[in-house]
C-alpha positions as CSV (number, residue, x, y, z in Angstrom):
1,X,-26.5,4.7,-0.5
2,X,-25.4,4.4,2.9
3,X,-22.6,2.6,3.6
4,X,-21.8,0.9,7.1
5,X,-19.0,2.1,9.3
6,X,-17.5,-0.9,9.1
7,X,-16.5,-0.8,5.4
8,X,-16.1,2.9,6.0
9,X,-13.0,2.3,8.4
10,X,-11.5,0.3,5.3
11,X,-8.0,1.9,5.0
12,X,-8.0,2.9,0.6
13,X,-5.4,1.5,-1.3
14,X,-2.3,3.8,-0.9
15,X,-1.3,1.9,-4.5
16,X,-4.5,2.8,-6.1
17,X,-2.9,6.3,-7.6
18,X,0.2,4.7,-8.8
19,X,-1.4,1.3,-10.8
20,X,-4.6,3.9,-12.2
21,X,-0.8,6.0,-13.7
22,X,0.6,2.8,-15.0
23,X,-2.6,1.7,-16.6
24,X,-3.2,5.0,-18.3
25,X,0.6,5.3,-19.4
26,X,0.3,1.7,-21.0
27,X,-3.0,3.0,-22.6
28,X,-0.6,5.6,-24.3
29,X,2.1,3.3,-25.6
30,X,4.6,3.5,-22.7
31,X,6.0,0.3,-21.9
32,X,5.6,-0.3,-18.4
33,X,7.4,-2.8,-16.4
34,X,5.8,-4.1,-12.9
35,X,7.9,-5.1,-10.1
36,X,4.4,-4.6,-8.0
37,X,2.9,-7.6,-8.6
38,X,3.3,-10.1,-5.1
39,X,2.6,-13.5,-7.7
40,X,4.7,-16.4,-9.4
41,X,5.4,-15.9,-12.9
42,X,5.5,-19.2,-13.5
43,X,2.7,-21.3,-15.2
44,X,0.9,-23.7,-12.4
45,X,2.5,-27.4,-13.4
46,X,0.8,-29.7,-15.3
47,X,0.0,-32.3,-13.5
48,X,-1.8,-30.0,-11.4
49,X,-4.5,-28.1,-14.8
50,X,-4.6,-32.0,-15.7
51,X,-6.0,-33.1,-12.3
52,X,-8.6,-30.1,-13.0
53,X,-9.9,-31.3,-16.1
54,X,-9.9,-34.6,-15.4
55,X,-12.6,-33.5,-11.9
56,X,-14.1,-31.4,-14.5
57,X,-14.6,-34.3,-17.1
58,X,-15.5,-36.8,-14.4
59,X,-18.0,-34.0,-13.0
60,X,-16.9,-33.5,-10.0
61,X,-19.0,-29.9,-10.1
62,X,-21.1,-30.1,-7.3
63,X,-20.8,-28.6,-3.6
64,X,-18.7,-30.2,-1.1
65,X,-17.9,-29.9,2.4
66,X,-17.8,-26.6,3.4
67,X,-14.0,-26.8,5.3
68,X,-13.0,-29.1,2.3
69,X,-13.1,-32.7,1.0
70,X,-12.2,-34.9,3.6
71,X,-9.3,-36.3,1.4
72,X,-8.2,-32.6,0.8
73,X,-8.1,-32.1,4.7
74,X,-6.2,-35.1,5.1
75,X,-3.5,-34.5,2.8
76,X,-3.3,-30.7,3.9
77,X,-2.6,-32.5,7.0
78,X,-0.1,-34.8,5.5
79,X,1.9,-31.7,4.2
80,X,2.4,-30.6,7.4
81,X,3.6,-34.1,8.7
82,X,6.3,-34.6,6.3
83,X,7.5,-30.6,5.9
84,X,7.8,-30.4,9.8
85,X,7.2,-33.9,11.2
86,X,3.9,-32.9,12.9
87,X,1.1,-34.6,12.8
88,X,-1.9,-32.5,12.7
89,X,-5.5,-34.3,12.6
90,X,-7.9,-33.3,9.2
91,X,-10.5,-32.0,11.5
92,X,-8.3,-29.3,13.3
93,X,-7.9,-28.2,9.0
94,X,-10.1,-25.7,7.1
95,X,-9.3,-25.3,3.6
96,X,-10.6,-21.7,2.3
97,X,-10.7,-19.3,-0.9
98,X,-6.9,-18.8,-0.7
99,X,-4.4,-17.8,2.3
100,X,-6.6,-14.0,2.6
101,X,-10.1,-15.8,3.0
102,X,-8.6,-18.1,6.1
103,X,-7.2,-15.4,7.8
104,X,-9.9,-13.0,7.2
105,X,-12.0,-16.1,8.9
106,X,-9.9,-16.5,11.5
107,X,-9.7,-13.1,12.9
108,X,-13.6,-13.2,12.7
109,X,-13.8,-16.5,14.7
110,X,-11.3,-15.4,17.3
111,X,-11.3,-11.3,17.6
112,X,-13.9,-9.9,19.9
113,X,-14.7,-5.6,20.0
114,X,-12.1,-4.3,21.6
115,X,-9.3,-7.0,21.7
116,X,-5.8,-5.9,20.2
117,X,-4.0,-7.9,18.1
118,X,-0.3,-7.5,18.2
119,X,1.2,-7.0,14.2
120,X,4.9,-6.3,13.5
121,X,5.4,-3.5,11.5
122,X,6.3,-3.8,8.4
123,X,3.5,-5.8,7.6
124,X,1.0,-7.5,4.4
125,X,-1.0,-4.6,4.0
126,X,-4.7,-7.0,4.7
127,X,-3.5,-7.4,8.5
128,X,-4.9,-4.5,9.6
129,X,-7.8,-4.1,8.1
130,X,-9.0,-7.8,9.0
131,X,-8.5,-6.8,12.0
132,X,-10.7,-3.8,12.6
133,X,-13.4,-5.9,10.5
134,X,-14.0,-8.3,13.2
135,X,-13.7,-5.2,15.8
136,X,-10.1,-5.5,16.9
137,X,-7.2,-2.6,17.5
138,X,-4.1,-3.4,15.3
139,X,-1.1,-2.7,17.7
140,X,2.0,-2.4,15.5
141,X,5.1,-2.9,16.2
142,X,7.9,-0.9,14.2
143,X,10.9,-2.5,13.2
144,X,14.1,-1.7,11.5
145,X,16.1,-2.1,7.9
146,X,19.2,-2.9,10.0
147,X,17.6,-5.2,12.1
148,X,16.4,-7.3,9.0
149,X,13.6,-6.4,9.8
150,X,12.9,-9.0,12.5
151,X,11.0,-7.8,15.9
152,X,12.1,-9.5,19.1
153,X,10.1,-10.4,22.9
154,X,11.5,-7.3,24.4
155,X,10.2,-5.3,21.2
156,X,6.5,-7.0,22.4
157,X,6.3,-6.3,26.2
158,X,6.3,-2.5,26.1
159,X,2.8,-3.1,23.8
160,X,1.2,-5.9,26.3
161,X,-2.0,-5.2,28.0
162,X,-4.9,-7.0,29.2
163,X,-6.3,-6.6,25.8
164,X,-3.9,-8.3,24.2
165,X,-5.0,-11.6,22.6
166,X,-3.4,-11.8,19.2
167,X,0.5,-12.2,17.8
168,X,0.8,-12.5,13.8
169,X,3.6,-13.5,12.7
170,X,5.1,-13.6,9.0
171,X,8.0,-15.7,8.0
172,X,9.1,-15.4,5.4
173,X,7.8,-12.0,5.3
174,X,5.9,-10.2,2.5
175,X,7.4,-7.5,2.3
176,X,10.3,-7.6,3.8
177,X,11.6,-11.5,2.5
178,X,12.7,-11.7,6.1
179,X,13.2,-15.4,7.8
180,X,12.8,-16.0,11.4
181,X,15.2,-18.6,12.8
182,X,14.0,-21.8,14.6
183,X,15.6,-19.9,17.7
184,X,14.4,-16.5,16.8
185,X,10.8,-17.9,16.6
186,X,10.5,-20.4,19.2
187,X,11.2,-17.3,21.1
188,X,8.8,-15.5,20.4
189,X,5.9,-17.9,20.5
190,X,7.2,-19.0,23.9
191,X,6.9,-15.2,25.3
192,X,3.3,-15.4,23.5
193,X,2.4,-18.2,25.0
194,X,3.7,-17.1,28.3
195,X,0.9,-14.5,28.3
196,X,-1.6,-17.2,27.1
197,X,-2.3,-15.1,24.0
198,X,-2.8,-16.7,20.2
199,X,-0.3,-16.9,17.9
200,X,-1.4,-16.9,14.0
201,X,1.8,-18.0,12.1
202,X,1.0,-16.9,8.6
203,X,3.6,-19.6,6.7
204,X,2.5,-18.9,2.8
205,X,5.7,-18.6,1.6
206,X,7.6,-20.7,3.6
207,X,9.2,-23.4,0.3
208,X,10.5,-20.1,-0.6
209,X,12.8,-19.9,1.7
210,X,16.9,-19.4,0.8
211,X,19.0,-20.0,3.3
212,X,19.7,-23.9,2.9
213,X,17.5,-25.2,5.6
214,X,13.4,-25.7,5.8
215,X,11.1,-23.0,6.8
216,X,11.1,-22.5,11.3
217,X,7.1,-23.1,11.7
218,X,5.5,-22.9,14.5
219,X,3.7,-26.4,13.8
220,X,5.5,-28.4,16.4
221,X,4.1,-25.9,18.8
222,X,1.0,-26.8,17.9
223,X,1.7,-30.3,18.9
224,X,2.0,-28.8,23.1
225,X,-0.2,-25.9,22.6
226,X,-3.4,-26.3,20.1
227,X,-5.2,-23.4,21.7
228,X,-3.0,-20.9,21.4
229,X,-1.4,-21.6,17.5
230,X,-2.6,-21.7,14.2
231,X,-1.2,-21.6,11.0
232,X,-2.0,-20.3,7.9
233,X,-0.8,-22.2,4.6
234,X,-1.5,-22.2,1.2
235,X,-0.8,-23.1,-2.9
236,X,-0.5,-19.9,-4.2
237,X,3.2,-18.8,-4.0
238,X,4.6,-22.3,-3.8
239,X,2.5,-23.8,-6.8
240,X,2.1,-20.9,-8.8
241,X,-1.7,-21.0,-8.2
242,X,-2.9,-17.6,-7.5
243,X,-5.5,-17.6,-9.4
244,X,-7.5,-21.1,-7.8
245,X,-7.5,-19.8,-4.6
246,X,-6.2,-22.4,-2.2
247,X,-5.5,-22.4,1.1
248,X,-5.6,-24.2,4.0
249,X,-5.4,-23.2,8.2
250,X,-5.0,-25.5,10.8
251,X,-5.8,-24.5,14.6
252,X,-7.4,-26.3,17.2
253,X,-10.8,-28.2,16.0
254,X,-13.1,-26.8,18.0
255,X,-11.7,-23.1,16.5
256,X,-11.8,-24.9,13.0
257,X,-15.5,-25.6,13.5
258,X,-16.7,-22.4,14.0
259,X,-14.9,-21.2,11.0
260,X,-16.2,-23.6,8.8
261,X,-20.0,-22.3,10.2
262,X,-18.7,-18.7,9.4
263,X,-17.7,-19.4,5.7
264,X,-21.3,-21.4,5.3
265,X,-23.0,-18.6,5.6
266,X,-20.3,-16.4,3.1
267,X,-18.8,-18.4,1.0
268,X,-19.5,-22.4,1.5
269,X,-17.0,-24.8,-0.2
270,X,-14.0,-23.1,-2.5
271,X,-14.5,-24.1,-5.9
272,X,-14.6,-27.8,-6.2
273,X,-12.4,-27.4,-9.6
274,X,-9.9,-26.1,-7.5
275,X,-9.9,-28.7,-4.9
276,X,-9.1,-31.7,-7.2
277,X,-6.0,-29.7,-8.5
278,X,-4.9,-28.9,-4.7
279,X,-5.1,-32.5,-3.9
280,X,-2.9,-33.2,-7.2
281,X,-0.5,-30.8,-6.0
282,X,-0.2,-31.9,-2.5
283,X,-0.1,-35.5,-3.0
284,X,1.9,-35.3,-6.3
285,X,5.9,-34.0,-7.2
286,X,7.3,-31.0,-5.8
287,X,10.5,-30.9,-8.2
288,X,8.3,-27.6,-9.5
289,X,8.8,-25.9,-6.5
290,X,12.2,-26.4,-6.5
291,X,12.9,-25.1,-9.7
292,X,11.0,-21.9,-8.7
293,X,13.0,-22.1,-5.8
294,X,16.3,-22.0,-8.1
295,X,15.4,-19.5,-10.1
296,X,13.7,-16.7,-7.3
297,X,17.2,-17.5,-6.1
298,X,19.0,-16.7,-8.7
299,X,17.1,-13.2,-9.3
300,X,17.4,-12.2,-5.9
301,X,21.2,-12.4,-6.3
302,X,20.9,-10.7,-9.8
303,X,18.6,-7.7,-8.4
304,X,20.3,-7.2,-4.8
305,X,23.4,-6.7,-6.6
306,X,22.4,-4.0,-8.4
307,X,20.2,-2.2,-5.1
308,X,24.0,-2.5,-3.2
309,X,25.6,0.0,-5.2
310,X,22.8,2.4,-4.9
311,X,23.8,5.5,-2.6
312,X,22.2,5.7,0.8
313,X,19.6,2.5,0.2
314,X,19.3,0.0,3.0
315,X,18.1,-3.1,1.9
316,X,18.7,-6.3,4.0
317,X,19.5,-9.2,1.4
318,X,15.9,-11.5,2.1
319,X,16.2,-15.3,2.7
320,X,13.0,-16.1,1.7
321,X,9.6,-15.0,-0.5
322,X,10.4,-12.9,-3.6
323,X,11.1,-9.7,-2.3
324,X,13.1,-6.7,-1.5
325,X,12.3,-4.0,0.8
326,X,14.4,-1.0,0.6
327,X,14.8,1.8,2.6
328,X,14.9,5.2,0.4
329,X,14.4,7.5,2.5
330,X,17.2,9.2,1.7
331,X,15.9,10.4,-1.4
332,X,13.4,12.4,-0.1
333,X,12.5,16.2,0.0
334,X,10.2,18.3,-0.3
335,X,9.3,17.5,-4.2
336,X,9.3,14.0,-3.0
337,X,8.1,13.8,0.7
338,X,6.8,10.1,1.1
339,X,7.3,6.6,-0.7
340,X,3.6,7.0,-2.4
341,X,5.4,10.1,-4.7
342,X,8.9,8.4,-5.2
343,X,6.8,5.6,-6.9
344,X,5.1,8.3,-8.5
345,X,8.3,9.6,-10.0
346,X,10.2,6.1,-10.7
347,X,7.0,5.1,-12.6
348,X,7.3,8.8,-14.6
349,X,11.2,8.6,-15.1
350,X,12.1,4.7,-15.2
351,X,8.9,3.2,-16.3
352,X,8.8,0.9,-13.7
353,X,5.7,0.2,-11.3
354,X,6.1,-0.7,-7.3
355,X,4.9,-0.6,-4.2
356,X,5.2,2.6,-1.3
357,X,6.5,1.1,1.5
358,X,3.4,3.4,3.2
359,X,1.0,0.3,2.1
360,X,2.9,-1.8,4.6
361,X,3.4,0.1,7.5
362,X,6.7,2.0,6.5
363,X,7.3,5.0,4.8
364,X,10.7,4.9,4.9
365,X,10.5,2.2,2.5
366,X,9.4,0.7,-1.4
367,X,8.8,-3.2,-1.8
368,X,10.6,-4.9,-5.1
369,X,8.9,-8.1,-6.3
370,X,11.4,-10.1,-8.1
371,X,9.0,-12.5,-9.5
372,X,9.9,-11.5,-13.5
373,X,11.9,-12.9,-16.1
374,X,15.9,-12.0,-16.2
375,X,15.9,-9.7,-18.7
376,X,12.8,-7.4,-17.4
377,X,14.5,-8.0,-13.9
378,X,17.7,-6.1,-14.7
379,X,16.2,-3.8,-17.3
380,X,14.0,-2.4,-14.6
381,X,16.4,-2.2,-11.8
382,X,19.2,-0.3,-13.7
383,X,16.3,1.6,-14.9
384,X,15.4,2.7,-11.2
385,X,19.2,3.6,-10.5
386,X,19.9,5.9,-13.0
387,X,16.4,7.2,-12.0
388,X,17.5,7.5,-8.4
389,X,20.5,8.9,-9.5
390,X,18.9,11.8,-11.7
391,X,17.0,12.5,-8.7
392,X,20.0,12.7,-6.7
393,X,22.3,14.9,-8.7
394,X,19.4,17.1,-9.7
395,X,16.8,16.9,-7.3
């Protein structure tokens, strides 16, 4: 069958290689430990799974809304008012099949052929490809280990043109764990706004954050500038709810509208199931995400002390999400040229799965998801040093 060239110019999974290896080594007996996997391990809470049986008992299993129950929209907007004192109306909210399906949507709504979308590099591998779905031209912009990873104004004028009508921004960052300061990214949306271009600020991780204070969002800019920011939000990393698909974007109403139109014709509502637990989990306690918070914090420590003694690995210690990005280039040869085979060989030599930094934009680099027990944590890591360290001494 014929295919279209838009699914054609789908970039293939550069991680499709390693997880068909771990799959058929587990099929073999070989104990395989993931570090790969960009989820809580944490059960969702309780109160939320009761609030879904309770809709599903009370059968509340028809459609809905297609943006959302309206008392879904209102405390997504609520959310927003007490994380970041904002208040943001329901209608300027569109609550979609997890963080992926709003900003899939939103490109759609907002990217014309041709118009370039500005991405810092490295990035969440969907970015790009979202993109050049809706017709855009990804413009990346690298950045650097040392720098934590952060890209600045005067990174973004030298990659400006008339075409120009998109920033994304990711803090805290998957992959990178990277936080943005208030400072840092008032900055930056001010230069973006300066060229009247769109800001997405995609904020799905931010009550993971580490550093003491609340996430910088670009909410309160929203406040001045509706237009030209919207921000994408969600339940999956902060509730441990990956699996319900849940998330919510807020941008200016008239932008919302036209999304909700798009996702009638694609999706319609999310699952109404799902729904009833979100509203449970907004509107109910967050002492759960606190204690996730506690213990990501606590592996993070446990797992960046190990990648520090590690020759020649450059690994800025992250301040938010659930992961470290490290650079191992140093490592490489001609056996090994690329991130894509040194997870090749860590997966043959230490058992342990991850992700080529090549999947995000840098292939200098391999992305460590911390979200696993203790034990498996450490196991793994020391497991991947000695590994690096056999390759080292012996090439």
């Amino acid at each position: 069958m014929r295919v279209s060239d838009r699914v054609s110019a789908i970039t293939p999974s550069v991680t499709l290689s390693i997880n068909s290896k771990a799959l058929a080594m587990r099929k073999q007996g070989i104990a395989i430990q993931s570090l790969a996997v960009g989820e809580p391990d944490f059960p969702t809470p309780a109160h939320i799974c009761q609030a879904a049986k309770d809709a599903i008992d009370q059968g509340f299993t028809r459609y809905t809304a297609v943006a959302g129950i309206p008392e879904l929209r209102q405390a997504c907007a609520d959310y927003f008012a007490s994380e970041h004192g904002v208040r943001v109306p329901a209608e300027a909210i569109v609550v979609g099949a997890g963080g992926k399906h709003c900003l899939y949507t939103f490109f759609q709504a907002t990217v014309n052929p041709g118009d370039q979308v500005l991405i810092p590099s490295p990035y969440w591998l969907s970015y790009p490809d979202m993109v050049q779905l809706a017709g855009g031209e990804p413009v990346f912009i690298p950045t650097k280990a040392q720098d934590a990873f952060k890209v600045t104004p005067a990174m973004l004028d030298p990659k400006l043109t008339p075409k120009t009508r998109i920033l994304v921004l990711n803090s805290p960052s998957n992959p990178t764990g990277s936080v943005y300061t208030a400072k840092e990214l008032d900055a930056l949306i001010e230069w973006a706004i300066d060229h009247d271009l769109i800001v997405l600020s995609d904020e799905i991780y931010e009550q993971l954050v580490y550093t003491g204070t609340k996430n910088a969002s670009a909410l309160p800019w929203f406040a001045k500038k509706p237009d030209n920011i919207a921000i994408a939000n969600g339940l999956s990393k902060s509730f441990a709810m990956t699996g319900w698909r849940m998330g919510f974007l807020a941008t200016h109403p008239d932008c919302i509208k036209k999304m909700a139109a798009l996702m009638g014709h694609c999706t319609s509502n999310i699952c109404s199931i799902t729904q009833k637990a979100a509203l449970a989990a907004l509107t109910g306690s967050r002492d759960c995400i606190e204690e996730m918070r506690k213990a990501y914090v606590r592996r993070r420590d446990l797992a960046y002390a190990i990648v520090q003694t590690w020759p020649d690995v450059i690994c800025p210690k992250p301040d938010g999400a659930f992961y470290l990005f490290a650079d191992v280039h140093a490592y490489y040869s001609d056996r090994i040229p690329d991130s894509t085979a040194l997870c090749s060989y860590l997966l043959d030599h230490a058992h342990v799965a991850l992700v080529p930094g090549a999947a995000f934009g840098d292939d200098n680099c391999i992305r460590f998801s911390y979200a696993v027990d203790d034990a498996a944590l450490l196991a793994a890591f020391e497991r991947v040093g000695s590994a690096l360290l056999s390759l080292r001494n012996h090439g």
